[in-house]
N, C-alpha and C positions, 0 to 999 in steps of 0.2 A: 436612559440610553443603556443599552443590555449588547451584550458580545452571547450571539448564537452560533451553536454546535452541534454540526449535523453529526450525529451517533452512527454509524454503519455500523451492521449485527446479520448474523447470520444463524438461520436456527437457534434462534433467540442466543447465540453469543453472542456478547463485543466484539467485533474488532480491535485488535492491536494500533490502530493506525488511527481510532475514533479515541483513545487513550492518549497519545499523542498531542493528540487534536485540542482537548482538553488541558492537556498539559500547557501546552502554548495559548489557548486561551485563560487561563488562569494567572498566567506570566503577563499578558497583555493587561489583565483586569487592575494589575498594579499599577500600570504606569496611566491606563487613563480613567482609573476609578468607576468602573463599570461592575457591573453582575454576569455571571454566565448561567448563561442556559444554555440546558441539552436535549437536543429535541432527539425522541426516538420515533421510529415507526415499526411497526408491530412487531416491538420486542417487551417485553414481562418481565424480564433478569434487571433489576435496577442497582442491583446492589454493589457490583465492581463502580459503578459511577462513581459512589460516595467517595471511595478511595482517590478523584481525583479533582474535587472541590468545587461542582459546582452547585450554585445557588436552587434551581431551580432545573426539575424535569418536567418537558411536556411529554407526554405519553399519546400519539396518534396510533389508533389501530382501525384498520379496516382490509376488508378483505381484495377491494381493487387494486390495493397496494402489496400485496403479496410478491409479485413480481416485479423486479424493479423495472423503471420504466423513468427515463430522465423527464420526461415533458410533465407526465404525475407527479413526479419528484420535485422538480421544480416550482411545479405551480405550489405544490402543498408548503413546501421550505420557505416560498417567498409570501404566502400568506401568513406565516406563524410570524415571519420576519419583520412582517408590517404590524402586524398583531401585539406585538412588546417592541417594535420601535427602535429593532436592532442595526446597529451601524457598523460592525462589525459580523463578519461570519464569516466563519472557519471552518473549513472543511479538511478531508485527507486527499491525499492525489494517489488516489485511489484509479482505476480504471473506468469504474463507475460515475467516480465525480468529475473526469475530466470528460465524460458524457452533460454532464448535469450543469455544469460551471456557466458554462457560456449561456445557456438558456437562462439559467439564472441572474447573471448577469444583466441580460437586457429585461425583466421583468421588472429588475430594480432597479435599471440605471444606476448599477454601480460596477468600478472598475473591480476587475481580476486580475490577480497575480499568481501566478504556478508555482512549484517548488521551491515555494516559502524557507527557509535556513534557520532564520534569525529572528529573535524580537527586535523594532525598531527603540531607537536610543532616546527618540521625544516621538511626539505629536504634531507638534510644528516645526519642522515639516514633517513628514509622517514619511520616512523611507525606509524600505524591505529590502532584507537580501534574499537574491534568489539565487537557484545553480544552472548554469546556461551554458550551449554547446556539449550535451551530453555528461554534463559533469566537470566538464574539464574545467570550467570557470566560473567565476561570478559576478554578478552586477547585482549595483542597487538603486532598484526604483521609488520614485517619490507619487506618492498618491495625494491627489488633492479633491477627489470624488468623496462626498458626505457619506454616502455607503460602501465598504471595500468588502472584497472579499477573496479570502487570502485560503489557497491548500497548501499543506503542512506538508514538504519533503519527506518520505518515511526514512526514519531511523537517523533525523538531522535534531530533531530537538531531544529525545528522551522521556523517560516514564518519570514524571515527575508528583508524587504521591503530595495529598494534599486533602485532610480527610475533612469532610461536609457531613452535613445532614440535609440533603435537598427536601425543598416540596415537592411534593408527585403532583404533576396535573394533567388529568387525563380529558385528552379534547376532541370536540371534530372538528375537521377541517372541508371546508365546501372545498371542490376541484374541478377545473374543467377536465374531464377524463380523456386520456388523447386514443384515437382510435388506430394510433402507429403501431408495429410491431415493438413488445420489450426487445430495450437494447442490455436484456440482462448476460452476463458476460458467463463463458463456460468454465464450470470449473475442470484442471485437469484433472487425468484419471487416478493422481496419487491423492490420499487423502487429504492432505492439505491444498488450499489452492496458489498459485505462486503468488496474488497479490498480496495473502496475511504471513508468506511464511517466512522464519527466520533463516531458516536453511532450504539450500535450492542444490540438489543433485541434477545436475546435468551432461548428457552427454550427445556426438555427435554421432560423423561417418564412422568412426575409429570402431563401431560398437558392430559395425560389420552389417547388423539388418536387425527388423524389428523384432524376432524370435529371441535375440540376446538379451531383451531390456528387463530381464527380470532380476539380474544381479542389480541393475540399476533402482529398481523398484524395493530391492529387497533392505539397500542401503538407506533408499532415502524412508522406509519405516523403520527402519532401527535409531534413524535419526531426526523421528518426526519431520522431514524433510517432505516438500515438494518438488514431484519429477517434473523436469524441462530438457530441450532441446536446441540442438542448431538449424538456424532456415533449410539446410539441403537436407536434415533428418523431417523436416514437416512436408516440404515441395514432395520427398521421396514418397510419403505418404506413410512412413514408418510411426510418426505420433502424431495426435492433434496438434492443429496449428495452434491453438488454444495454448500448449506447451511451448510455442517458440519464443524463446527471451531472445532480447538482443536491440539494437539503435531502428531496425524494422520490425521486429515483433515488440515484447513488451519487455518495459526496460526493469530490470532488479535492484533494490538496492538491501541487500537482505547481510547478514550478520556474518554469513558463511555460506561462499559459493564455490561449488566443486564443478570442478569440469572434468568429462571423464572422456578422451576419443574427438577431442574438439582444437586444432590448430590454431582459431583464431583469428579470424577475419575481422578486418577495421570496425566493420558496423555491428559484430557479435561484443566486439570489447568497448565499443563504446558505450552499448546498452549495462552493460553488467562492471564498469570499471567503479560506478560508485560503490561496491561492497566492501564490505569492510578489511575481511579475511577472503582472499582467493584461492585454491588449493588447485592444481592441474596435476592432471595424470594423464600421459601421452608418450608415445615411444619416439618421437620424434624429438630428441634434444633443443631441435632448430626452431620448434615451434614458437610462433609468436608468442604464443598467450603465456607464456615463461617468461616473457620480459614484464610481465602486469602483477606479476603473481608473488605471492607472498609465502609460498613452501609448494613447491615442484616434485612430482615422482616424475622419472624415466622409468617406462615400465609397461608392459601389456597388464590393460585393462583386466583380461579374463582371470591375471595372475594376482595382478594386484587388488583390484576392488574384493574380490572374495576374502584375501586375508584382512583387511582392512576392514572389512563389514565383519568378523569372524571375534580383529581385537577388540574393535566396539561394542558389540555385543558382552563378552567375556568383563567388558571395562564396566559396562552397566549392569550387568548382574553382582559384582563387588561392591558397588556402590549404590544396592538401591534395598 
């Protein structure tokens, strides 16, 4: 019985979120005396894995697989899955995987759970915490399906280091090839993309039209950051919808989220209240999203993002 770890990588990096993944599956391997394996698909970089203990890598490479694509995805994941007899598999809740989850699912006839928290306390009964209602709550389900398969909340369990010497095992996998369009997801236009990043610069109306967003852009590389936006800054057609965070675009749960020109509507904070650190900048005292927030400026944007990109800058040249 083996606990499988789907790796997500991009241009042959890891993912932050397939680290995680790892992490919690290595924590599970204790309590039900299992091995992990991490299956990658056409990534070459093995060597961060070691750092978080597992047993065994498969290595699939091929080039149909280039693009991701959930129904490929799936079919190859549940063939590997059957292949070493895995009854557990973890994945991240990724945007990607909650494409892939449910196909998977029914390939193996086994239960899914989302926004995984927790390691469970026993086996018998086998129950997860998850986070429900946008964060706001949690519930804990009991699985009683032979095969589960659980996504890992980002930024709920931590990088838990755990050094190995995996076997590399480089395999093919037959596939039925689906002839659907990839549902590969766009990255936004700042270098990072909002699913891997730790820090998310975002701003709304407040920023006046899309000719201003370069102070926005300028911050979030000083801060290795990914740019995002509010629903009426995507509708407006000021940024990719690709960039709309929020309880209707894509929700963040990232280490550090700046809002820059963004009041605050129900469905924007609900998507983004799991962060850790919130920061808003807004001239409107009144505004909502100061009730959420964790250190508040009063302040026009134009005046204050530049000096604030100006000390960071000054603060990382001292320090590096």
């Amino acid at each position: 019985m083996s606990i499988l770890v789907f790796i997500e990588s991009n241009k042959n990096e890891i993912k932050k979120s397939s680290f995680e993944s790892l992490s919690y599956a290595k924590k599970l391997s204790k309590l039900i005396s299992s091995d992990v394996i991490a299956l990658t698909i056409n990534c070459s970089e093995f060597t961060p894995l070691g750092d978080f203990g597992p047993d065994k890598i498969i290595s699939i490479k091929d080039k149909k697989l280039e693009l991701f694509n959930a129904h490929n995805y799936a079919d190859v994941i549940s063939n590997v899955s059957k292949s070493v007899s895995a009854k557990n598999i973890i994945i991240s809740d990724s945007i990607n995987c909650k494409y892939l989850a449910s196909l998977l699912s029914v390939k193996l006839n086994a239960a899914f759970v989302s926004n995984v928290v927790s390691i469970p306390n026993s086996t018998k009964p086998f129950i997860v915490k998850r986070s429900t209602f946008s964060n706001k709550a949690f519930c804990e389900i009991e699985i009683n399906s032979e095969i589960k398969i659980l996504s890992i909340s980002k930024n709920s369990i931590g990088l838990n280091k755990s050094k190995s010497k995996p076997i590399i095992l480089n395999s093919e996998i037959n596939f039925n090839e689906s002839g659907l369009a990839s549902e590969s997801i766009k990255v936004s236009s700042g270098s990072v993309s909002i699913e891997d990043a730790d820090v998310v610069v975002s701003a709304g109306r407040g920023l006046k039209g899309p000719e201003n967003w370069n102070i926005i852009e300028d911050l979030a590389k000083t801060l290795n950051a990914a740019t995002a936006c509010s629903k009426p800054v995507s509708d407006m057609g000021w940024r990719p919808h690709s960039e709309h965070v929020g309880q209707t675009g894509k929700p963040v749960s990232t280490n550090l989220y700046i809002a820059i020109g963004i009041s605050g509507a129900v469905q924007h904070l609900a998507g983004v209240s799991s962060s850790k650190v919130k920061v808003v900048i807004n001239t409107d005292p009144e505004a909502p999203f100061f009730k959420i927030a964790d250190y508040g400026i009063v302040g026009d944007a134009f005046e204050v993002v530049p000096k604030l990109n100006q000390k960071l800058k000054a603060f990382k040249a001292e320090n590096n």
